[in-house]
N, C-alpha and C positions, 0 to 999 in steps of 0.2 A: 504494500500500500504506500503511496506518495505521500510526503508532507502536504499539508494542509498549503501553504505557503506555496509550494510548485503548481499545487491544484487550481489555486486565485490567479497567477499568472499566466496559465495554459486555458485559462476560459472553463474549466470543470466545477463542478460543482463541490462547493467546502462550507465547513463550518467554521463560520467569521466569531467562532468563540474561542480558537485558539488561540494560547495562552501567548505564542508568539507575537502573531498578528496582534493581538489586541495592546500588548506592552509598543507595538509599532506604533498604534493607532493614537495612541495615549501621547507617548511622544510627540509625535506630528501635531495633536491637536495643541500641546504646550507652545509649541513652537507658533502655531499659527496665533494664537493666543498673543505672544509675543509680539507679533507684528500689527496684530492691531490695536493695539493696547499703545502703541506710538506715537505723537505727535508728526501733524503732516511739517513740521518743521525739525524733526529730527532725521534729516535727510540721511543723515550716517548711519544713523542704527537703524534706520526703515531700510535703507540698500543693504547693508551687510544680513541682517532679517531674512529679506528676498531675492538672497544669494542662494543662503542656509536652504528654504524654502524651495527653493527654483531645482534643489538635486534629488527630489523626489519623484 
């Protein structure tokens, strides 16, 4: 049987309750978090943000 993980990227059918993925999910949503939580005047930390952001 395939990780859950290979399953989501090959278009199959998986359960989005693995403990991986969802520690992924987690992550990514902190992050995105981060960026909006920004002033549109804090051009530095909004680009470096939506660097981070942008290698997903």
């Amino acid at each position: 049987m395939r990780p859950m993980r290979e399953k989501m990227h090959t278009g199959e059918l998986y359960l989005p309750n693995d403990d991986e993925i969802f520690q992924d999910q987690i992550r990514k949503l902190d992050r995105l978090y981060d960026f909006n939580m920004t002033r549109p005047t804090q051009l530095d930390k909004r680009n470096a943000e939506r660097d981070v952001c942008g290698d997903w």
